[in-house]
C-alpha positions in Angstrom: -84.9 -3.1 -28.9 -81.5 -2.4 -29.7 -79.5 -2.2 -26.3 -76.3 -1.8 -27.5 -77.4 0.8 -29.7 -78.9 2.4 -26.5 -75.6 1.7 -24.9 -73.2 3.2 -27.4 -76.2 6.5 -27.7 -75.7 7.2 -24.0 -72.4 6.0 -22.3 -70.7 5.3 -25.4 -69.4 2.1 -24.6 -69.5 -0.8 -27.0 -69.7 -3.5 -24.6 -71.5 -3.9 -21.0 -69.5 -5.0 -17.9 -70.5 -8.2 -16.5 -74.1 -9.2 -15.6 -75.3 -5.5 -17.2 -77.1 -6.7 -19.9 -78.8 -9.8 -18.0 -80.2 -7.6 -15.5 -81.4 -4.6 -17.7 -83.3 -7.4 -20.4 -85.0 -9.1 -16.9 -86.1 -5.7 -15.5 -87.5 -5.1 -19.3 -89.0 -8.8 -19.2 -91.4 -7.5 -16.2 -89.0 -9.9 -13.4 -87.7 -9.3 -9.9 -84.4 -9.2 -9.4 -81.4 -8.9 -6.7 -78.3 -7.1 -7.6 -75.2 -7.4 -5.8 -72.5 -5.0 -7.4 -69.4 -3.4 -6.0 -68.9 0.2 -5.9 -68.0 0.9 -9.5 -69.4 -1.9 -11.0 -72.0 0.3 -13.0 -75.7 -0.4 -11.1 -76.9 2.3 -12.0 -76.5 1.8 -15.5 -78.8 -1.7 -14.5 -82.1 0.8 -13.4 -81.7 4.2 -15.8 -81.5 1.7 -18.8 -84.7 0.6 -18.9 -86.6 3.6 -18.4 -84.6 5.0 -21.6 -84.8 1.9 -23.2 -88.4 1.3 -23.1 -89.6 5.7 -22.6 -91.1 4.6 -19.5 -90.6 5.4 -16.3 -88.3 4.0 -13.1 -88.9 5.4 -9.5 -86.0 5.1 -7.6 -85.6 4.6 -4.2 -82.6 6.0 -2.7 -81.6 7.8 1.3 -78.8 9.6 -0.7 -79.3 13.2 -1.9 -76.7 14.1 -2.9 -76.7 10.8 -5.0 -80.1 11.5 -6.2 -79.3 15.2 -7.6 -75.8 14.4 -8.9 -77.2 11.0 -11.2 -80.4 13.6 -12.1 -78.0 15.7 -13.6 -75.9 13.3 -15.3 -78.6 12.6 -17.4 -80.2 15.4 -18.2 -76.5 16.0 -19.6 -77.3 13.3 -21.8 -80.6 14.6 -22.8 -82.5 12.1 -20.7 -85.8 13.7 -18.6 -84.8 12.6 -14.7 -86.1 14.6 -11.9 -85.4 14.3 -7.9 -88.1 15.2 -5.0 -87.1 15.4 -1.6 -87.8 18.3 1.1 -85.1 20.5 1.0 -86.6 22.0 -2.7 -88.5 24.8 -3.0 -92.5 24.9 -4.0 -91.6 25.8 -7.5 -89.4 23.4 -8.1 -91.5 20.6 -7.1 -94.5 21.7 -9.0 -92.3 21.9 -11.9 -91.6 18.1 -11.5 -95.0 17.3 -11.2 -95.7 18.6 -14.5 -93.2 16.5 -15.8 -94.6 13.6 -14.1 -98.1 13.8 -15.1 -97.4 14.8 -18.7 -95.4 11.5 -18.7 -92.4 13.4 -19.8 -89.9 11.9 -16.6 -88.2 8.7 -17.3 -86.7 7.9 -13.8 -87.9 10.0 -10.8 -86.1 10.1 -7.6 -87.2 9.3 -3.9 -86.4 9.1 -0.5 -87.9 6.4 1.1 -88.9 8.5 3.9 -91.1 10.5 1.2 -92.3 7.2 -0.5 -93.8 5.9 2.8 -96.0 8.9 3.0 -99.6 8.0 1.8 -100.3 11.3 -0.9 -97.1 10.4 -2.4 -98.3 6.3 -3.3 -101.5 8.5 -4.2 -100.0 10.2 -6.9 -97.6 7.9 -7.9 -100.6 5.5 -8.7 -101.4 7.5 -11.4 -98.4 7.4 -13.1 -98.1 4.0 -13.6 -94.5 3.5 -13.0 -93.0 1.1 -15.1 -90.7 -0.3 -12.6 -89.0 0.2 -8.9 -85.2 0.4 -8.3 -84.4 0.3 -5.1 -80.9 1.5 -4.2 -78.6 0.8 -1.1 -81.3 -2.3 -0.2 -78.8 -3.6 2.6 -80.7 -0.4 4.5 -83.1 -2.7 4.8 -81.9 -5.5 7.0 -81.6 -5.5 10.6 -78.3 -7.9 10.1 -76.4 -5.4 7.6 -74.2 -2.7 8.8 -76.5 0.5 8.1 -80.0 -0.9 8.6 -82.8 2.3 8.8 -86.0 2.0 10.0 -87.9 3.3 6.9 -86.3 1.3 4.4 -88.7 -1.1 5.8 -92.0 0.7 4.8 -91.0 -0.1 1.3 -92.9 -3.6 1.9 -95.5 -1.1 0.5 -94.4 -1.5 -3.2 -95.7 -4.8 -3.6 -98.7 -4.5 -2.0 -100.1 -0.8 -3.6 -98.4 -1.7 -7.1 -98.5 -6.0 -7.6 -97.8 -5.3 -11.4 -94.6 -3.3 -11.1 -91.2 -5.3 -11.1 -88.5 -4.4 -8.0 -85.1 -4.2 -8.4 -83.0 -4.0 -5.6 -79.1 -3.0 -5.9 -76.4 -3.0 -3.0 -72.9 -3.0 -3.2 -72.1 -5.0 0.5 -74.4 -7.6 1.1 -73.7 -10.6 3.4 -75.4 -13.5 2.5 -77.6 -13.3 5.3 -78.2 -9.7 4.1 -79.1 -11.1 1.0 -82.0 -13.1 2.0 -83.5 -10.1 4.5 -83.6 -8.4 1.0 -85.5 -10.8 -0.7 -87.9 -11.5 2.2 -88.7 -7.6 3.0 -89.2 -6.4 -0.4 -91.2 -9.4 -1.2 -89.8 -10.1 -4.5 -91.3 -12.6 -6.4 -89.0 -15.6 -7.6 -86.2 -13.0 -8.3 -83.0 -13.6 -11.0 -80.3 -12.8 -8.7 -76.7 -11.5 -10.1 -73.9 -11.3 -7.8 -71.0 -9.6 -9.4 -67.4 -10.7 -7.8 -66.6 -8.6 -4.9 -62.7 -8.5 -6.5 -61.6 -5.1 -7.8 -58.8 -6.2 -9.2 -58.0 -2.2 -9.3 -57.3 -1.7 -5.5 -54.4 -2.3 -3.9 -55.4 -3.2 -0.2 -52.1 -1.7 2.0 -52.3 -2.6 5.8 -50.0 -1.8 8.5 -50.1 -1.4 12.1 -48.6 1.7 13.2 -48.4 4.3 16.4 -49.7 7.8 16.5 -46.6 9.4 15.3 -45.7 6.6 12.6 -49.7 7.0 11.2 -48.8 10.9 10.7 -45.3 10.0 9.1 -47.0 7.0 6.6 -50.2 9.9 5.8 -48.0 12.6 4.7 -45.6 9.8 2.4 -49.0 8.2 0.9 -50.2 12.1 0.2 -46.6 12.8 -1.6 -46.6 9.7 -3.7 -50.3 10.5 -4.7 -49.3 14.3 -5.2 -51.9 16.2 -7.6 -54.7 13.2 -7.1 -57.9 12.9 -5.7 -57.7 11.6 -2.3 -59.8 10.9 0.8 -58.9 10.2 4.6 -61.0 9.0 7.2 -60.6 9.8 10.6 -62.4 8.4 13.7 -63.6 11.5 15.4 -64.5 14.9 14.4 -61.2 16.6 16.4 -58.8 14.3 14.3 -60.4 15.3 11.5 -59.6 18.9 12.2 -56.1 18.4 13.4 -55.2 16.0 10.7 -56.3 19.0 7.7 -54.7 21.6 9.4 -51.8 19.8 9.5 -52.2 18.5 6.1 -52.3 22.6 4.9 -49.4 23.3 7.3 -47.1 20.9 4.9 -48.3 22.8 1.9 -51.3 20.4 1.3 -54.6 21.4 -0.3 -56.9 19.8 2.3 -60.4 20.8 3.4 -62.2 19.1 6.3 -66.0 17.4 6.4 -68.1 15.8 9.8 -71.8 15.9 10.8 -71.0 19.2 13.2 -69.4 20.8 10.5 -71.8 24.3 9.1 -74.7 22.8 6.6 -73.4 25.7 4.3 -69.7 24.9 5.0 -69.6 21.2 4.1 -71.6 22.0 1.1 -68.7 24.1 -0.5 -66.2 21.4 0.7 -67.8 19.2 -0.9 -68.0 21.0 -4.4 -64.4 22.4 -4.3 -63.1 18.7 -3.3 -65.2 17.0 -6.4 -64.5 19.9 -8.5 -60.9 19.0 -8.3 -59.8 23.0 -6.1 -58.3 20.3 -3.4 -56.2 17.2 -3.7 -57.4 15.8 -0.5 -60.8 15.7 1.8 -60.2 14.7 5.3 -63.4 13.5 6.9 -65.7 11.1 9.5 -67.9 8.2 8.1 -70.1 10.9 7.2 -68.2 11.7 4.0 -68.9 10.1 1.0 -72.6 8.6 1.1 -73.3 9.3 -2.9 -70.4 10.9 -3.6 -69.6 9.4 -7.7 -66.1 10.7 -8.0 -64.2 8.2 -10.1 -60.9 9.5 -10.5 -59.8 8.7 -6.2 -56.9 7.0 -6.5 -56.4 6.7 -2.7 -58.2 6.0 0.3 -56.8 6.1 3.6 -58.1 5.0 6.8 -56.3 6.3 9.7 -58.3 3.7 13.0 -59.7 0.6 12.1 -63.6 0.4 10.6 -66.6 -1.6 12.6 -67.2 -3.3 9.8 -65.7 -5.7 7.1 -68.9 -3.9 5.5 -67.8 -0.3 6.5 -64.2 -0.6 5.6 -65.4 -2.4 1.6 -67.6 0.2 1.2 -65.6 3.4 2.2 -62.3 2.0 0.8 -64.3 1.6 -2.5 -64.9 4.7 -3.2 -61.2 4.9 -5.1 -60.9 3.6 -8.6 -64.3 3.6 -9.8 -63.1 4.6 -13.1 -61.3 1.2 -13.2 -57.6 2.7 -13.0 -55.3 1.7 -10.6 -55.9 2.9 -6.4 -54.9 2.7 -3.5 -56.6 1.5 -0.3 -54.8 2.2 2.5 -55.5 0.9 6.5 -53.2 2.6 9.1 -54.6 0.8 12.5 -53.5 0.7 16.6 -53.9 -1.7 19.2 -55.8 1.0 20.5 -57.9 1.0 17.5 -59.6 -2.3 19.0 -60.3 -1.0 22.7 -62.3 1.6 21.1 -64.2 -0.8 18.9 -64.5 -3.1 22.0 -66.0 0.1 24.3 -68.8 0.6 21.8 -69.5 -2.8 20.9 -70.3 -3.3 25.1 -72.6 0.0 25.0 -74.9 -2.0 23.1 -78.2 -3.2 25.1 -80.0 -5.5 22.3 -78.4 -9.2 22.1 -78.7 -9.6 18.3 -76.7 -6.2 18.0 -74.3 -7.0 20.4 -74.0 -10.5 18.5 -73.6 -9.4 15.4 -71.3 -6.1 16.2 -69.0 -8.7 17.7 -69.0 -10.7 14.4 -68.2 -7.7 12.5 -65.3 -7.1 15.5 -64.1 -10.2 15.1 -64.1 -10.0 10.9 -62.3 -6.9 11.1 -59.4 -8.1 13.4 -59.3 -11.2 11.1 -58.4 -8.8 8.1 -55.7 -6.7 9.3 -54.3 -9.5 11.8 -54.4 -12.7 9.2 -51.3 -13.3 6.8 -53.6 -14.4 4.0 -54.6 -11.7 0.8 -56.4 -9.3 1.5 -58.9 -9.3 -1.1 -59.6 -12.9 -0.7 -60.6 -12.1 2.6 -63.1 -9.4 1.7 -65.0 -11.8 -1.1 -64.5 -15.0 1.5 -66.8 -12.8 4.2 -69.2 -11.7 1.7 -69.9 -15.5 1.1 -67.5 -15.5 -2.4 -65.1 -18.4 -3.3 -62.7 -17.6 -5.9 -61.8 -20.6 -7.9 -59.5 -19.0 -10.4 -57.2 -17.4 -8.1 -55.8 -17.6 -4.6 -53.6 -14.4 -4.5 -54.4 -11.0 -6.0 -50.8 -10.0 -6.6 -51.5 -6.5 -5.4 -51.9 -6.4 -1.8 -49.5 -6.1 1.0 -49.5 -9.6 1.9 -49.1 -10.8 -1.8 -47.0 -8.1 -3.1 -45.3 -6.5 -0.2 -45.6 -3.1 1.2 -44.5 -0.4 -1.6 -41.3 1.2 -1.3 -43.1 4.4 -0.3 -44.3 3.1 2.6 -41.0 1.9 3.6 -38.9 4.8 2.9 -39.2 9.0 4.0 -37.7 10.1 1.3 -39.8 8.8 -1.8 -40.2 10.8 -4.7 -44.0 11.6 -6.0 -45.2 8.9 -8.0 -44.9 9.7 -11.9 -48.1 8.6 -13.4 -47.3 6.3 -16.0 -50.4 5.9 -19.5 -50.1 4.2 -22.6 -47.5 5.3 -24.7 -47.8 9.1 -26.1 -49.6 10.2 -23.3 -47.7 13.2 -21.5 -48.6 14.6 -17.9 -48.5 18.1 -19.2 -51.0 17.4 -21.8 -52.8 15.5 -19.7 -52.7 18.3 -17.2 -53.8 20.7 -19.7 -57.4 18.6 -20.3 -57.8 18.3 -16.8 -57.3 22.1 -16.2 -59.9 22.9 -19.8 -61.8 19.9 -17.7 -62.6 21.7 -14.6 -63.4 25.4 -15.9 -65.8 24.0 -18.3 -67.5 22.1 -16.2 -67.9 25.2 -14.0 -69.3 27.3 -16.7 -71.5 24.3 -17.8 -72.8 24.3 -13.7 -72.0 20.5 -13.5 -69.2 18.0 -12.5 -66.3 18.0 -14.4 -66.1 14.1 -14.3 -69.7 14.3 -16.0 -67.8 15.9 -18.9 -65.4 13.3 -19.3 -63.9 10.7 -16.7 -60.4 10.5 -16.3 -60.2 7.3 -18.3 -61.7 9.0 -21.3 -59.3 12.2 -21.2 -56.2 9.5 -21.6 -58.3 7.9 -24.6 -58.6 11.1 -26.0 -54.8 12.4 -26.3 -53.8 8.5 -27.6 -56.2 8.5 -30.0 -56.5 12.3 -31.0 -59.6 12.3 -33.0 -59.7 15.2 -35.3 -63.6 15.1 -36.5 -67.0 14.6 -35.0 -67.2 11.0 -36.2 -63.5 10.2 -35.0 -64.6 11.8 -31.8 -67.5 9.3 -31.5 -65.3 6.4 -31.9 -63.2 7.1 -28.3 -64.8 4.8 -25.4 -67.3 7.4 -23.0 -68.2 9.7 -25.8 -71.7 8.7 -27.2 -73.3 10.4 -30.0 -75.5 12.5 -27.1 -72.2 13.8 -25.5 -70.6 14.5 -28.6 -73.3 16.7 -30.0 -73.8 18.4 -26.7 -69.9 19.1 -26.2 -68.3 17.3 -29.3 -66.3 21.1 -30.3 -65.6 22.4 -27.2 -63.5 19.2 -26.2 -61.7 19.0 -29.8 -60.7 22.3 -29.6 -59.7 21.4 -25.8 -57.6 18.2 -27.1 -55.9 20.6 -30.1 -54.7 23.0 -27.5 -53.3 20.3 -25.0 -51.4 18.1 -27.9 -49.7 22.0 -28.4 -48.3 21.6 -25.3 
């Protein structure tokens, strides 16, 4: 089969990123295998693959929801049958997946593994013969990573009640102890492993050390400079979170606010007017951004310091996943590490406490050391880099930026290739967002932010020109091929 056909049908791209073809030919060879790709590197292009590639179909496992509906609906963009299943959906809804499922119309279905464990649903899934498991966010499953959960280890129960069916497990922050509990709870069976670098040479890593009044001052700069931008900040508790948004709108900032205590209803409509782009910024605890696939953050901003090297790679990832330049910025107090202290002696199991004081000590490594900052991140994930020492983007190899240094910075003017205007680029953003809405989808599911610039450089006039810009397959073009021409004629009038 023809996987860069496949490739250029569905994602229009040309080429993969690294390790992307590898893994999708072993998962179609019938293999195990062990992913480790950062946020962004495109795994879940690895798993939905080969269930197009092949029209067979992929269960994957996955705790996020919100993940689960939002990759569902990517592809039935693209014209691909996936389906979710999880409790909050009503009894129609799921019977109208099961229909799906037994006329062998699904090609990836989507589970929690809390739902996988229960016995009816390895019943039923029996009879579909799955082609292959994909199981997501597989550091869950180890007691020595940073978000282990219980019933990630149930999923032992794929090997035994379907021996035929390859596993492939994907994480984005594995140590290499974390790498092994993988192997050895999912039982995978002489695995290809592909670890991607943990470099994303994208993100600028910005640390400094600052009081309560200087974090406020350094928030409200790094907001100006990224004026008009996706942006998220993490707070430590739920009351920072709400003081730091209202202060954030009191300066004329479009900020809404997200934590576990917040109204089921209410962070549901955050949520959507943040990733539909009616707010700049999202101001929230750690319990922001599990699934959230918005590529187009270009800052992250952590206002304590995380528990975790772990924590603080995965959150600060979430900018940049389109590949374009972001910012990932730490603002941290010396009481940052009482706090971290306090909970770390809470903790009644030794090989917790043990391996939370690791993490401790990890953390204080990164923001204390005088040695890059990415380095350090890919040196405790277990990665060497031979080919470089320095990143040349961090604060430690390229100095603080001068709007951290100075009150009185301008906004950042966002510089594209030649021929690109903000205006016009405004104007596709702002055609972006209301067809999105009217199509009941993301708008980054349309296009990603990357693609719009492609589009007013290249300015394809025709169908087949419009084919030819990277992230516009044949599917997406026949689907909303006019709507965006007529969208690109309109902005290069502006």
């Amino acid at each position: 089969m023809d996987l860069h056909a496949t490739l250029r049908e569905y994602w229009g791209y040309d080429t993969f990123r690294p390790k992307q073809q590898e893994i999708v030919e072993s998962i179609l060879a019938g293999l195990d295998v062990a992913v480790v790709m950062p946020t962004g590197g495109g795994k879940s292009l690895c798993y939905q693959m080969p269930a197009i590639a092949s029209g067979r179909l992929c269960v994957v496992v996955s705790p996020l929801i919100a993940l689960m509906q939002d990759q569902a609906s990517q592809l039935a963009q693209l014209g691909v049958q996936a389906a979710v299943l999880n409790s909050s959906q009503e009894q129609e809804e799921r019977k109208g997946v099961f229909r799906k499922l037994f006329r062998n119309e699904l090609r990836l279905l989507y589970l929690s593994p809390e739902r996988l464990a229960i016995d009816s649903t390895v019943e039923w899934l029996s009879q579909c013969n799955p082609a292959y498991f994909a199981v997501d966010e597989a550091h869950c499953i180890s007691e020595w990573g940073h978000e282990f959960r219980p019933e990630y280890r149930q999923l032992a129960l794929l090997r035994d009640r379907f021996p035929d069916a390859p596993i492939a497990a994907f994480t984005a922050s594995a140590t290499r102890k974390v790498r092994h509990d993988i192997l050895s709870q999912l039982k995978l069976r002489e695995p290809r492993t592909f670890i991607t670098s943990f470099a994303r040479k994208n993100l600028n890593y910005l640390v400094r050390e600052s009081s309560k009044k200087e974090k406020e001052k350094l928030l409200l700069r790094a907001i100006r400079h990224h004026k008009g931008e996706s942006v998220i900040v993490y707070c430590p508790t739920i009351k920072l979170v709400e003081e730091t948004a209202a202060m954030l709108n009191d300066r004329g900032v479009s900020a809404l606010h997200y934590h576990g205590k917040l109204d089921a209803d209410k962070r549901r409509t955050h949520q959507e007017q943040w990733m539909n782009g009616e707010a700049d910024v999202m101001v929230g605890t750690i319990a922001f951004g599990l699934g959230i696939n918005k590529p187009d953050v270009r800052a992250v901003i952590h206002l304590s310091l995380p528990k975790s090297p772990e924590q603080y790679y995965q959150e600060a990832g979430r900018a940049g996943r389109d590949g374009l330049a972001a910012d990932c910025i730490l603002l941290w107090s010396r009481g940052d590490i009482g706090v971290l202290v306090s909970f770390i002696d809470k903790l009644e199991d030794k090989a917790n406490k043990d391996a939370a004081w690791q993490r401790y000590h990890a953390v204080k490594r990164f923001v204390e050391n005088d040695t890059c900052r990415m380095r350090q991140i890919c040196e405790y994930f277990g990665e060497s880099p031979k080919s470089w020492s320095t990143c040349g983007e961090c604060d430690l190899c390229n100095g603080l930026p001068e709007w951290m240094q100075k009150d009185d910075q301008p906004a950042r003017r966002i510089v594209y290739d030649a021929g690109v205007s903000n205006a016009q680029l405004a104007s596709m953003k702002s055609w972006r967002r209301d067809f999105a809405k009217k199509n009941h989808v993301l708008p980054y599911v349309i296009l990603h932010d990357r693609t719009l610039t492609e589009l007013l450089i290249r300015q394809p006039a025709t169908l087949d020109e419009l084919i030819q810009v990277p992230g516009i397959g044949p599917q997406k073009a026949r689907k909303y091929g006019e709507a965006i021409l007529e969208a690109l004629f309109v902005a290069l009038e502006t």
